[in-house]
Gaussian input, Z-matrix of N, CA and C with variables (Angstrom, degrees):
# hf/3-21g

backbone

0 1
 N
 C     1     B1
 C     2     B2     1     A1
 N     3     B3     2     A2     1     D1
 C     4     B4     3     A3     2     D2
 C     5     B5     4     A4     3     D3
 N     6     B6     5     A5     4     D4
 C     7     B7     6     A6     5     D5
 C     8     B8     7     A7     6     D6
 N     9     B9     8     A8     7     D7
 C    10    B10     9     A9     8     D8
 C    11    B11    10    A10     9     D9
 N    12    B12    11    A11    10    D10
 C    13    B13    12    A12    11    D11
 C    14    B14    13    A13    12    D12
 N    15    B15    14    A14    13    D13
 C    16    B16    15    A15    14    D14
 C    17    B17    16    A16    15    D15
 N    18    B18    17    A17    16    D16
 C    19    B19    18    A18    17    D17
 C    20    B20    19    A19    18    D18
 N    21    B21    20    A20    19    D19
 C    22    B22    21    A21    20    D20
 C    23    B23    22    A22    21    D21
 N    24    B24    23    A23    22    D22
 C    25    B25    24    A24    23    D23
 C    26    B26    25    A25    24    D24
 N    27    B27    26    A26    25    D25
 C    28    B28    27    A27    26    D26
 C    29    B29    28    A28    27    D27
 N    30    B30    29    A29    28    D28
 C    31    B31    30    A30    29    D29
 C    32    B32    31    A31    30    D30
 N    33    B33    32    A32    31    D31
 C    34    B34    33    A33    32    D32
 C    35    B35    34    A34    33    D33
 N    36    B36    35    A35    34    D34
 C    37    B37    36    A36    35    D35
 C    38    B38    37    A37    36    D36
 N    39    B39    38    A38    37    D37
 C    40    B40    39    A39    38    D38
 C    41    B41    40    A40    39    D39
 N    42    B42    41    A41    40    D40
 C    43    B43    42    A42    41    D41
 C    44    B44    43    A43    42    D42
 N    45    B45    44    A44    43    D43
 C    46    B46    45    A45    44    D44
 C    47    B47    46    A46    45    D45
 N    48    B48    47    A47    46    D46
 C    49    B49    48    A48    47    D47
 C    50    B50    49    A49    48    D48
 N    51    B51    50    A50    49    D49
 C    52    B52    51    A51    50    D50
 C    53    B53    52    A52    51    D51
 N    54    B54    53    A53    52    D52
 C    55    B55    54    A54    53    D53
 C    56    B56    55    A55    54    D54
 N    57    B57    56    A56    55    D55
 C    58    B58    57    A57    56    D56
 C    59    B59    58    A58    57    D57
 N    60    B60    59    A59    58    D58
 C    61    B61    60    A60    59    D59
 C    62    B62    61    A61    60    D60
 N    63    B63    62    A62    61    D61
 C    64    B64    63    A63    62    D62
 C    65    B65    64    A64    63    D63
 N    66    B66    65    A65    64    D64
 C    67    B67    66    A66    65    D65
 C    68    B68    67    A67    66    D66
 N    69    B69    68    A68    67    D67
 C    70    B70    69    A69    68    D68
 C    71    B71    70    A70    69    D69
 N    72    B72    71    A71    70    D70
 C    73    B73    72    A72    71    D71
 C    74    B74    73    A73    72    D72
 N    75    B75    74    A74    73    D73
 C    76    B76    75    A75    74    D74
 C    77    B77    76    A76    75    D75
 N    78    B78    77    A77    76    D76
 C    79    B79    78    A78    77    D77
 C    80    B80    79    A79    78    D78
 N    81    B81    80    A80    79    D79
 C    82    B82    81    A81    80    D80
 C    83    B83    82    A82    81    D81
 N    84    B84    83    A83    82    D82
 C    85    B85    84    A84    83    D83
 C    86    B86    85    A85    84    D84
 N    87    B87    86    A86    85    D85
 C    88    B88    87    A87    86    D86
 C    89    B89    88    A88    87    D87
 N    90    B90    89    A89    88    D88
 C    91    B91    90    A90    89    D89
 C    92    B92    91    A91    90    D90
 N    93    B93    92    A92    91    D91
 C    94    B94    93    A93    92    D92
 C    95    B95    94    A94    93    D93
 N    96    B96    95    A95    94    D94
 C    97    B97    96    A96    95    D95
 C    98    B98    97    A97    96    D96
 N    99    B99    98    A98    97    D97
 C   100   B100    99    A99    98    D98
 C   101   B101   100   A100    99    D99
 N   102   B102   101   A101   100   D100
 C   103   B103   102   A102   101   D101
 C   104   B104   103   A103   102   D102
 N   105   B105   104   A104   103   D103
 C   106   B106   105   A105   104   D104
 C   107   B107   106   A106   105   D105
 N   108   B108   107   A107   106   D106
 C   109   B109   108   A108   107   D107
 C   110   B110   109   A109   108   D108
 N   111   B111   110   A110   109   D109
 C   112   B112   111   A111   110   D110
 C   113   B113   112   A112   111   D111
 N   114   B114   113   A113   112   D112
 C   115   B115   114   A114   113   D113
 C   116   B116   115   A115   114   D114
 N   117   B117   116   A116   115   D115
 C   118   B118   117   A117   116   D116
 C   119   B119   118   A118   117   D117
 N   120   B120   119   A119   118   D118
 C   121   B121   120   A120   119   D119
 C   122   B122   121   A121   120   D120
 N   123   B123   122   A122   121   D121
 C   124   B124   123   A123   122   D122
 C   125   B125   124   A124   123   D123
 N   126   B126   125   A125   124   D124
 C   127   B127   126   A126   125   D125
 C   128   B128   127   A127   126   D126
 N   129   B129   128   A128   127   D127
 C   130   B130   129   A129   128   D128
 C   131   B131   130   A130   129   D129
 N   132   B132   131   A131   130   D130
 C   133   B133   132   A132   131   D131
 C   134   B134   133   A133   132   D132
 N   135   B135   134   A134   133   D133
 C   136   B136   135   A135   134   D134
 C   137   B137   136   A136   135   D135
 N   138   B138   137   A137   136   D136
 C   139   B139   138   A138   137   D137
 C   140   B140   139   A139   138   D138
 N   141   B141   140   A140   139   D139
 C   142   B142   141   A141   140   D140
 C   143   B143   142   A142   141   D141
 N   144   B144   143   A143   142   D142
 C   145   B145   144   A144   143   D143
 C   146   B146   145   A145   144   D144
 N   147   B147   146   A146   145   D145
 C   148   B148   147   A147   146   D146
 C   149   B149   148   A148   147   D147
 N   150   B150   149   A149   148   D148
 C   151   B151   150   A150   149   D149
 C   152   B152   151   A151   150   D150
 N   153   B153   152   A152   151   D151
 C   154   B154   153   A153   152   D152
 C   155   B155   154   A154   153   D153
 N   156   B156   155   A155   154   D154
 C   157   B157   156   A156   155   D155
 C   158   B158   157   A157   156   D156
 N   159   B159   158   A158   157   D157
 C   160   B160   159   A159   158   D158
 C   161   B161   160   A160   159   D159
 N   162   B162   161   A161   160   D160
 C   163   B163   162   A162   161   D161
 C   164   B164   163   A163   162   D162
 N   165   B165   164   A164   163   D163
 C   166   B166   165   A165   164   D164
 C   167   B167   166   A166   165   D165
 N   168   B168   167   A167   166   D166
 C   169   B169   168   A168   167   D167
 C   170   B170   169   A169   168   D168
 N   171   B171   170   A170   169   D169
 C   172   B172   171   A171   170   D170
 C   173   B173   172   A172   171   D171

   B1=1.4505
   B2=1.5245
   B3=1.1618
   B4=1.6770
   B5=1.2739
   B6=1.6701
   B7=1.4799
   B8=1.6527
   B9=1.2507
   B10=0.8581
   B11=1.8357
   B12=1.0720
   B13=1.3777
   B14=1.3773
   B15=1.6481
   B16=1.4552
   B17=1.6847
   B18=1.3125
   B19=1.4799
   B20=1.2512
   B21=1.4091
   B22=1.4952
   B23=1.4896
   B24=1.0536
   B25=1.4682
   B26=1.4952
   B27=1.2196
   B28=1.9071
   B29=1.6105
   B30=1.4334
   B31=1.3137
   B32=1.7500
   B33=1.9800
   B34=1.1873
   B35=1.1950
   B36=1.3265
   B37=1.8395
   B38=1.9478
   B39=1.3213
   B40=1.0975
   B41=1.9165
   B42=1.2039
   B43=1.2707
   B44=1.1967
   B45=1.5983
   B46=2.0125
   B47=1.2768
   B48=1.1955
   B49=1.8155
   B50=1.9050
   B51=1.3606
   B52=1.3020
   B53=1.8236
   B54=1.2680
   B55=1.5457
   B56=2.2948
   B57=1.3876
   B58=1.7913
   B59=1.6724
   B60=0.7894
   B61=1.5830
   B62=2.2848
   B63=1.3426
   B64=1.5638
   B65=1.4512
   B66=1.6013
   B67=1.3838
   B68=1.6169
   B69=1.7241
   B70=1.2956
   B71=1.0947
   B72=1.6889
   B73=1.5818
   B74=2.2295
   B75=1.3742
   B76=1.4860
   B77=1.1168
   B78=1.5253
   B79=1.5583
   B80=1.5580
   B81=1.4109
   B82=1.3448
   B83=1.8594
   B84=1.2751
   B85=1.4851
   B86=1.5509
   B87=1.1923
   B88=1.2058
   B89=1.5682
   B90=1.7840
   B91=1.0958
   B92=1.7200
   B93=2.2787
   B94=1.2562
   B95=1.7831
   B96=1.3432
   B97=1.4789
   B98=1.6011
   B99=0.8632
   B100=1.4906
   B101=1.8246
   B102=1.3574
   B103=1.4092
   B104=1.5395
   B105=1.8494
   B106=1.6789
   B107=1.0760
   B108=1.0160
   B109=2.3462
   B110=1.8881
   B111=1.5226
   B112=1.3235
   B113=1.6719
   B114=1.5007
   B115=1.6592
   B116=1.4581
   B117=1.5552
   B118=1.5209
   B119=1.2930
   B120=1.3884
   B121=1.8153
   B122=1.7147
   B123=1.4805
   B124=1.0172
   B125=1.4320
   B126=1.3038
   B127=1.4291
   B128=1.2411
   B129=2.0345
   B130=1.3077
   B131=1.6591
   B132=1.4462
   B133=1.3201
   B134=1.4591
   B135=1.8328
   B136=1.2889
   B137=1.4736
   B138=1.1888
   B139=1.4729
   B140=1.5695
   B141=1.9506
   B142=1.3594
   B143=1.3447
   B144=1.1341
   B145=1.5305
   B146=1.6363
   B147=0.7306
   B148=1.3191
   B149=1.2923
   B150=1.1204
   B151=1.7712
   B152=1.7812
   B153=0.7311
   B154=1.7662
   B155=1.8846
   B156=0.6926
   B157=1.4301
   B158=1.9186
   B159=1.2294
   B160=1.1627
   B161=1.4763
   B162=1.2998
   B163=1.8585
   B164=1.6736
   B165=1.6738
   B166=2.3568
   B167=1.6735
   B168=1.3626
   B169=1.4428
   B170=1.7031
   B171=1.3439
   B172=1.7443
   B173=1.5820
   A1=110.49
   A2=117.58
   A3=124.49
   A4=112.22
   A5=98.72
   A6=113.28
   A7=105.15
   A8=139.73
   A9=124.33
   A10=81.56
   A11=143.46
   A12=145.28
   A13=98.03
   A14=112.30
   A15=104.76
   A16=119.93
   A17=114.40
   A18=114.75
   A19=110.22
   A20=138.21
   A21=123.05
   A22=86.18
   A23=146.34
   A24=131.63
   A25=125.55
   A26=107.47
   A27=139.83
   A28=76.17
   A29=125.95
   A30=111.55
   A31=130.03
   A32=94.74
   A33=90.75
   A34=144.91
   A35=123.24
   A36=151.85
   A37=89.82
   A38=114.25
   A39=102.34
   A40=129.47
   A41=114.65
   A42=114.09
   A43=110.88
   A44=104.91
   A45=103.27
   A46=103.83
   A47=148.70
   A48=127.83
   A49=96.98
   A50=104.76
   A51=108.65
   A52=119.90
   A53=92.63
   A54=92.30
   A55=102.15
   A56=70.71
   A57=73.95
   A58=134.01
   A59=96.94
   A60=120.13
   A61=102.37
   A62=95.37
   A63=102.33
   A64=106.25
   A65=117.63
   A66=95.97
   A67=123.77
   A68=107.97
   A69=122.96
   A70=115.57
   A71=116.34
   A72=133.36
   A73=82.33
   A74=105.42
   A75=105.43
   A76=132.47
   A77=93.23
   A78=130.86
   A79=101.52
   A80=121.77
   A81=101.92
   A82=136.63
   A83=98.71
   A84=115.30
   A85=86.15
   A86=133.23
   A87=115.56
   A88=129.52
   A89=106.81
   A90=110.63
   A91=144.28
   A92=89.31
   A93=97.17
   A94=110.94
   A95=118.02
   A96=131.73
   A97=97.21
   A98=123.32
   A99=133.70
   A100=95.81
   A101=105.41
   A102=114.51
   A103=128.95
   A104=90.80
   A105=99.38
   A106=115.49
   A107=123.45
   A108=134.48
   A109=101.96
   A110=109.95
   A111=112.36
   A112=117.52
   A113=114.68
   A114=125.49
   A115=95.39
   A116=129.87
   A117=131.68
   A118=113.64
   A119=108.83
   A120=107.94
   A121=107.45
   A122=130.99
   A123=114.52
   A124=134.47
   A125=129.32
   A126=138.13
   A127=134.87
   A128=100.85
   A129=101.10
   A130=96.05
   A131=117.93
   A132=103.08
   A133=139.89
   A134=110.79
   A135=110.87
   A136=133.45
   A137=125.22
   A138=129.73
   A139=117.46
   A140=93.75
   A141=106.98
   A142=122.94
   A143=126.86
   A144=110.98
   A145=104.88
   A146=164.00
   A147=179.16
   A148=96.03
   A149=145.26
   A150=151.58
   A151=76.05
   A152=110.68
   A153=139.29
   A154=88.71
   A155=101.15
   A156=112.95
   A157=109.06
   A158=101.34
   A159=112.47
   A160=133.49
   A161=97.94
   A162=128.85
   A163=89.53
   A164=96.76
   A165=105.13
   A166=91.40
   A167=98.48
   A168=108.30
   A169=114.07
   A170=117.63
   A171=119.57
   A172=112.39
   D1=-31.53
   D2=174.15
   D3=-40.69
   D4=-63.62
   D5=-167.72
   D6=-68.06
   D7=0.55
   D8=-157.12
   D9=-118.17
   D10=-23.23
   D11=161.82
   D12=-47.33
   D13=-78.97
   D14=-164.50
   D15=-66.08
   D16=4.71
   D17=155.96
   D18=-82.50
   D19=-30.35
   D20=-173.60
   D21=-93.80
   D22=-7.67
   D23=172.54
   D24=-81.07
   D25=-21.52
   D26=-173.41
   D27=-88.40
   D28=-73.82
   D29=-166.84
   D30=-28.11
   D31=-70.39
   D32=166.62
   D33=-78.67
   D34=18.15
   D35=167.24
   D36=-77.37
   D37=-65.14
   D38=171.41
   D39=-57.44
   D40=-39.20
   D41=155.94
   D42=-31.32
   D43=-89.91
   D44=-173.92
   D45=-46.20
   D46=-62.00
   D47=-160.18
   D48=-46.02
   D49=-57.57
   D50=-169.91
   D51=-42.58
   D52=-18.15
   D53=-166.92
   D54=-116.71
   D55=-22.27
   D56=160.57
   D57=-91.59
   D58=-29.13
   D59=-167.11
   D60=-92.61
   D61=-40.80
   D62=-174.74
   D63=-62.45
   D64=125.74
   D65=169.57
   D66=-102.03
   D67=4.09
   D68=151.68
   D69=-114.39
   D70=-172.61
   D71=-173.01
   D72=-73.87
   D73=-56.64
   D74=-175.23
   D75=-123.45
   D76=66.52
   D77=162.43
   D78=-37.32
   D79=154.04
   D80=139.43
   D81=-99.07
   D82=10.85
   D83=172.78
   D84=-87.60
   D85=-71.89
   D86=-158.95
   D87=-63.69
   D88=-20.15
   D89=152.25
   D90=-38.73
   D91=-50.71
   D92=179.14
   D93=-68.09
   D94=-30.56
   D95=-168.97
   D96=-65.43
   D97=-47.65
   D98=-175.52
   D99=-55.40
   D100=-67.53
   D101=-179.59
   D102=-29.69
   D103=-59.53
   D104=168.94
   D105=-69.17
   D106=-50.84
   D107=-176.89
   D108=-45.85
   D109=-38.28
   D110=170.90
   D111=-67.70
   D112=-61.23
   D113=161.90
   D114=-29.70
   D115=-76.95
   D116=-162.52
   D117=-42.66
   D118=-54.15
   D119=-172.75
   D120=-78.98
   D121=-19.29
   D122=153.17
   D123=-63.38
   D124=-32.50
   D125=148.14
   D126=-33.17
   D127=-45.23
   D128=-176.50
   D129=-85.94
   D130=-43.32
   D131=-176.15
   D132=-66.58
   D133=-4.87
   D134=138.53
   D135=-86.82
   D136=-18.76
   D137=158.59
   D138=-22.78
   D139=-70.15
   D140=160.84
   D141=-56.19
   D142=-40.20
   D143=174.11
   D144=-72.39
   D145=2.24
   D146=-113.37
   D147=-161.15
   D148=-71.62
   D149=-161.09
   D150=-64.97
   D151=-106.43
   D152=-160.28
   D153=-20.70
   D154=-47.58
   D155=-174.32
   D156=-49.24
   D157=-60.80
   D158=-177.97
   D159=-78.25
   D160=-9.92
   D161=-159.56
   D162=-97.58
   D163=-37.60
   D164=-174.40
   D165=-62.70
   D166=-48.90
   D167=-160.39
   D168=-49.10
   D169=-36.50
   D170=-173.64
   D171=-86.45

């Protein structure tokens, strides 16, 4: 469950660069930032389904 915090936390770290750093809507830095921040919260949000998953299971 830890690791699955500091993936939604990496996510939104990537958010703000994405929205700081972009100097358009389609930057391509902000593209790639968008890209990873998306990868991150999918990770964490199966992580968590993964915990929960296994925790129903015992």
């Amino acid at each position: 469950m830890g690791m699955a915090i500091i993936y939604f936390a990496m996510g939104i770290g990537f958010i703000y660069l994405a929205t700081q750093f972009g100097d358009s809507t389609w930057d391509f830095t902000t593209i790639i930032f968008a890209l990873v921040a998306t990868l991150d919260f999918g990770v964490g949000f199966r992580m968590l389904s993964d915990h929960f998953r296994a925790k129903k299971k015992k």
